[in-house]
N, C-alpha and C positions, 0 to 999 in steps of 0.2 A: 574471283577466288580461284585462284592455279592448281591444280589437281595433279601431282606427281607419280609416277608409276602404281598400279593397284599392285596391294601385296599376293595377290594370285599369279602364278606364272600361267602364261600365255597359252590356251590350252590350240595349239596349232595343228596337233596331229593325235585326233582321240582314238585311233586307233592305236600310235604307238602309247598313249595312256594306258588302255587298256589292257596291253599286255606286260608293262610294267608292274600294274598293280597286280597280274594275274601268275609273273613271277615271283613277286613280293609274296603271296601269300602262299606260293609253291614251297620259297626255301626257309622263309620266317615262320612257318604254319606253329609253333611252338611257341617263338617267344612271342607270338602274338596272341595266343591262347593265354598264356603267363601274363600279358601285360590286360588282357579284356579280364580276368580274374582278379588282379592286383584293383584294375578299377572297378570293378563290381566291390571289392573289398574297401577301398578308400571310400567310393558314394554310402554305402551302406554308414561306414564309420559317422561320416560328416552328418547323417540324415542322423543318426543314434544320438551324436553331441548335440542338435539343435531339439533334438524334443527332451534331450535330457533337460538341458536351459528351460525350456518352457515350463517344464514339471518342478524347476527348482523356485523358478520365479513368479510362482504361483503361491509362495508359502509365503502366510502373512508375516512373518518374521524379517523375511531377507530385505535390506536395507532400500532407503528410494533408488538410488544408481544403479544397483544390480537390477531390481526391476526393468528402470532403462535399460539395461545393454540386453535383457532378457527379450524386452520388447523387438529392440533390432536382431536378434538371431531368430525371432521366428519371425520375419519377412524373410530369411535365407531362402530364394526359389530352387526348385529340384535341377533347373537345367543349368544352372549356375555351379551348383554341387557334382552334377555330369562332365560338365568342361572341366571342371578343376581336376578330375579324376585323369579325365583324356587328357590336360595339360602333363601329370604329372606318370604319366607310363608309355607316352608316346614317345619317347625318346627310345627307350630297350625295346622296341618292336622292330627298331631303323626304316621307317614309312618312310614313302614316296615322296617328293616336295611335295607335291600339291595335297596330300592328305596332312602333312605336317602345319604348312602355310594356312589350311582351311580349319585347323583344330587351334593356331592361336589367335586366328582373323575371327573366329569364333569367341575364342576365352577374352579377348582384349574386350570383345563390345560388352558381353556377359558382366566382365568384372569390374568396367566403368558401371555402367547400369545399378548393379548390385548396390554395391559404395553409395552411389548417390540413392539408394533406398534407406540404407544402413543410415545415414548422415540426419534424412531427412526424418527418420520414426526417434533417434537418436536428440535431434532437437527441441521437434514436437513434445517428446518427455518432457524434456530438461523443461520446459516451457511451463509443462501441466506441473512440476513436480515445483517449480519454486513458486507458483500462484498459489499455490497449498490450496487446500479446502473450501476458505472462506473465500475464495475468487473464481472457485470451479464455477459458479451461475453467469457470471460476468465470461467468463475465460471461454465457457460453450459458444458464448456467443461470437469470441472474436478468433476463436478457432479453426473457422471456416479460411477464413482470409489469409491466418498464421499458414497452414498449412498449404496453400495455394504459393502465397509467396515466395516458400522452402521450396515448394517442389520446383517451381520455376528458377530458379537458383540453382538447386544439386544438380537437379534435369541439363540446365543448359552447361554445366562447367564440363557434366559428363561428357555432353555431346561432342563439346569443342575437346576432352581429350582424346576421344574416340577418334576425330576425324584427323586430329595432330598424330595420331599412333597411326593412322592410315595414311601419313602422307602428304594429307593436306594442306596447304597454308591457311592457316586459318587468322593470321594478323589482320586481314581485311573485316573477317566478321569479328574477332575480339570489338575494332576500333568502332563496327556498327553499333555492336550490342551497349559497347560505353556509352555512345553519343544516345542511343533510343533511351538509354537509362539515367541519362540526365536529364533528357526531356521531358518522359514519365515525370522523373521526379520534382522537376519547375512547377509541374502544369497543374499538380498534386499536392503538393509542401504542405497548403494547409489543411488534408487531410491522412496525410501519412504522421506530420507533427501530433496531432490529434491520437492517431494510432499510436503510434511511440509512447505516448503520454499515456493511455490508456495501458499499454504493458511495463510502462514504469509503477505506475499509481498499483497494479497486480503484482511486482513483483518485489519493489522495495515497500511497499504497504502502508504510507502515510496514514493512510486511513482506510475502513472498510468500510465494506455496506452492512450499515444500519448503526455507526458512529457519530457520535452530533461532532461537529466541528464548527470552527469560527471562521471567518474570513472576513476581510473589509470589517461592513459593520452587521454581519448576516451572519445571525446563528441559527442551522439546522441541523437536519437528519439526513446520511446520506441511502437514499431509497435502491440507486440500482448504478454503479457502474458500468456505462456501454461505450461503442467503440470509440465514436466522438466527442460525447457530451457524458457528464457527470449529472444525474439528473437528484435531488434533494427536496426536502419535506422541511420550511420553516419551522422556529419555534410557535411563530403567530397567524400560521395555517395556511400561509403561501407556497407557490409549489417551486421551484428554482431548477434553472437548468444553465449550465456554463461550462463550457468546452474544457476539454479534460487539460492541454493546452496553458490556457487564459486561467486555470485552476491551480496549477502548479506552479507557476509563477508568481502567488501571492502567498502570503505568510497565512499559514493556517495552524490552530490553534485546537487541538485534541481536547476534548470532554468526557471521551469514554476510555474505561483501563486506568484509572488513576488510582494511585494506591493512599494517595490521600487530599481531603480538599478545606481548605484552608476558613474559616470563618474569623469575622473581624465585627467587633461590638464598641461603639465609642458609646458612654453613658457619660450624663452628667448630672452631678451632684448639688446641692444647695450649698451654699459658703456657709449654714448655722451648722453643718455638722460638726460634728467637736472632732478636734484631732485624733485623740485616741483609736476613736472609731473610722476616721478614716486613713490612719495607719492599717487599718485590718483587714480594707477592702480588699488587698489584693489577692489575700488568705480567703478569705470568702470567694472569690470568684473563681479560686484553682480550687478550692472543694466543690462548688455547684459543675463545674467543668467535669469532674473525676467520675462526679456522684450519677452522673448522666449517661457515663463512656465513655466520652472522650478523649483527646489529648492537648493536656493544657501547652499550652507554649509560653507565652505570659502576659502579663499584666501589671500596670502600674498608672500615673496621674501623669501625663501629659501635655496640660495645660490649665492657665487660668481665665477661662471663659469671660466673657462681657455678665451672664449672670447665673454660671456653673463654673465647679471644680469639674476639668473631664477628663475622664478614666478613657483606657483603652484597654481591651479583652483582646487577645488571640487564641484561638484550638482548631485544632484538626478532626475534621469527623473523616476517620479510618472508612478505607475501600468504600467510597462513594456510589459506586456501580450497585452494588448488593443493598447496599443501607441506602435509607429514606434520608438523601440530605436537607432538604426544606424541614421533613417532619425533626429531625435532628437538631436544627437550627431553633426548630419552635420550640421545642422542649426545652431545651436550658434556657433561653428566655425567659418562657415560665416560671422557672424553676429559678434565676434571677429574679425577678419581682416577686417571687413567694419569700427568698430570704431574705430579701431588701425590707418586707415588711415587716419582718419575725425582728429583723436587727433595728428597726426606726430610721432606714435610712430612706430620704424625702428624694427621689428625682426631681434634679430643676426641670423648669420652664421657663422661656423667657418673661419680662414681668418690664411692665412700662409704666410712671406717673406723666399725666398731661399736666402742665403747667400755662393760667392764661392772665390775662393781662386787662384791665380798664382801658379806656380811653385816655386816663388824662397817665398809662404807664404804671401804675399799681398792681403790681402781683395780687390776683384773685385766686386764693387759696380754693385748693378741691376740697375740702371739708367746710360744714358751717363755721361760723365764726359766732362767739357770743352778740347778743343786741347791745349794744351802745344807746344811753339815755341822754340826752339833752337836758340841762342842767341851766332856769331863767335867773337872770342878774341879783333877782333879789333875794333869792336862796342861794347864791354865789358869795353875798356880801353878807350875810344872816351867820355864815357855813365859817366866813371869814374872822367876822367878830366875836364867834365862837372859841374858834382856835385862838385868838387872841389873850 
């Protein structure tokens, strides 16, 4: 890496230094009195604007972004706010090079530095503020490493403009910093993947912790979002854990937040009901529906069973989250077989006759039969001359 003249001039002969600056301050004694006031006057200003930010951004009112940019003005450092002052009045004083050259070789490194502070508390916000609330427990956790990453990021871009404003070629270290940062990231993939997936699941919010969801054929509770892995609480008391990853990549199916959830009742009926009355059912099913809470949707006859008419029910039990869906469910049930009985309506059952068979092929009836008498020839022919 090639290093080009230092912006300091060469200091060859500190003795003619010295009485350059010592005529400097002989004929300037004034405007340089005037410019160290101006910047006592400017730091002062800048030092007043950032605690003013601090005290604005403190009131629960002021919006999330303001907060952010609040956050990054109070990292503003005092020697930052010094240079910027010496930047901006060192020019009406007319300094010496070397004192001019060493006030912006000073500001240049200050205000790379700075920036990449400002970028980095600037992010970390942005970060905190769109995981919202429900991700803060998950988000502490993976904030260590967010922040780590950033800094290493702002850190090094400053550095490399620092040393480009100084001169140096720095396209040799760009190409390093590329090539280490692809290999990091080979070597890594699948736990950086992992990461990414854990601050997508935080900020686009599929789901949260303590949401039952679906997946495959695994219904749980999600217990704790962490950096890697998604860790979950089956419905049937098992514990699950599947990379956040391998997580997102499968269709997953929301159980909690629903603003309504659907129930579905097939019933079937005897074929002796009389029509009238099963004209009526359908009337009757949206009153026991109504009469419970619910929201009917509908109902009507559907099909002609092997040995029911069968009805099909739909309703909605509203905001499933708050209300007892199972207990919901059970109740109009109830409350269905209470007026199925009030009205005489019979739910089928399926119902089978066995039918068997003699040896010599004769249907042997499932019920008795009457006894048959044997009738001897000469009360055959007695019976006969009778009737004659």
């Amino acid at each position: 890496m090639a290093a080009a003249a230092s912006p300091l001039p060469h200091l060859a002969d500190p003795i003619a230094l010295m009485d350059d600056i010592s005529n400097w301050l002989a004929v300037h004694w004034l405007q340089i009195a005037l410019a160290i006031g101006a910047g006592i006057a400017i730091y002062l200003a800048l030092n007043f604007l950032r605690e003013l930010v601090k005290r604005v951004c403190q009131r629960e009112y002021v919006p999330g972004l303001v907060t952010v940019a609040g956050r990054a003005a109070r990292k503003t450092g005092h020697f930052f706010m010094m240079l910027v002052a010496a930047r901006l009045v060192a020019g009406y004083a007319n300094p010496p090079e070397l004192v001019l050259a060493t006030i912006n070789f000073l500001f240049t490194i200050s205000a790379a530095f700075q920036v990449a502070i400002w970028l980095r508390e600037i992010i970390v916000g942005l970060v905190e503020r769109r995981a919202g609330q429900e991700g803060a427990e998950s988000l502490a956790m993976a904030m260590g490493i967010i922040r780590i990453l950033v800094s290493v990021a702002v850190f090094a871009i400053a550095a490399i403009v620092v040393l480009d404003n100084l001169g140096v070629n720095v396209t040799g270290l760009v190409a390093g910093l590329g090539i280490g940062g692809i290999a990091i990231g080979l070597a890594a993939q699948g736990i950086f993947a992992d990461l990414f997936a854990a601050l997508s699941i935080l900020f686009d919010k599929p789901f949260r912790q303590g949401d039952v969801i679906t997946y495959d054929q695994t219904t749980a509770r999600v217990v704790r979002i962490g950096l890697k892995s998604t860790r979950l609480r089956a419905v049937t008391g098992e514990r699950k854990v599947i990379s956040n990853a391998n997580l997102l990549q499968k269709e997953i199916t929301g159980q909690q937040r629903l603003e309504s959830k659907r129930v579905k009742f097939t019933l079937g009926i005897v074929y002796q009901t009389p029509i009238e009355l099963i004209a009526r059912i359908p009337e009757i099913l949206r009153q026991v529906v109504e009469v419970e809470g619910q929201v009917y949707v509908h109902a009507g006859m559907v099909a002609f069973g092997t040995s029911s008419l069968d009805f099909e029910l739909e309703f909605d039990v509203p905001d499933p989250d708050d209300t007892d869906y199972f207990m919901s469910r059970h109740r109009v049930a109830l409350s269905l077989l209470r007026r199925f009985n009030e009205e005489g309506i019979a739910f089928a059952y399926p119902t089978q006759t066995s039918f068997t068979a003699a040896p010599d092929g004769q249907m042997i009836m499932p019920y008795p039969q009457p006894a048959k008498t044997t009738e001897s020839p000469a009360r055959r022919s007695a019976r006969q001359a009778t009737s004659e």
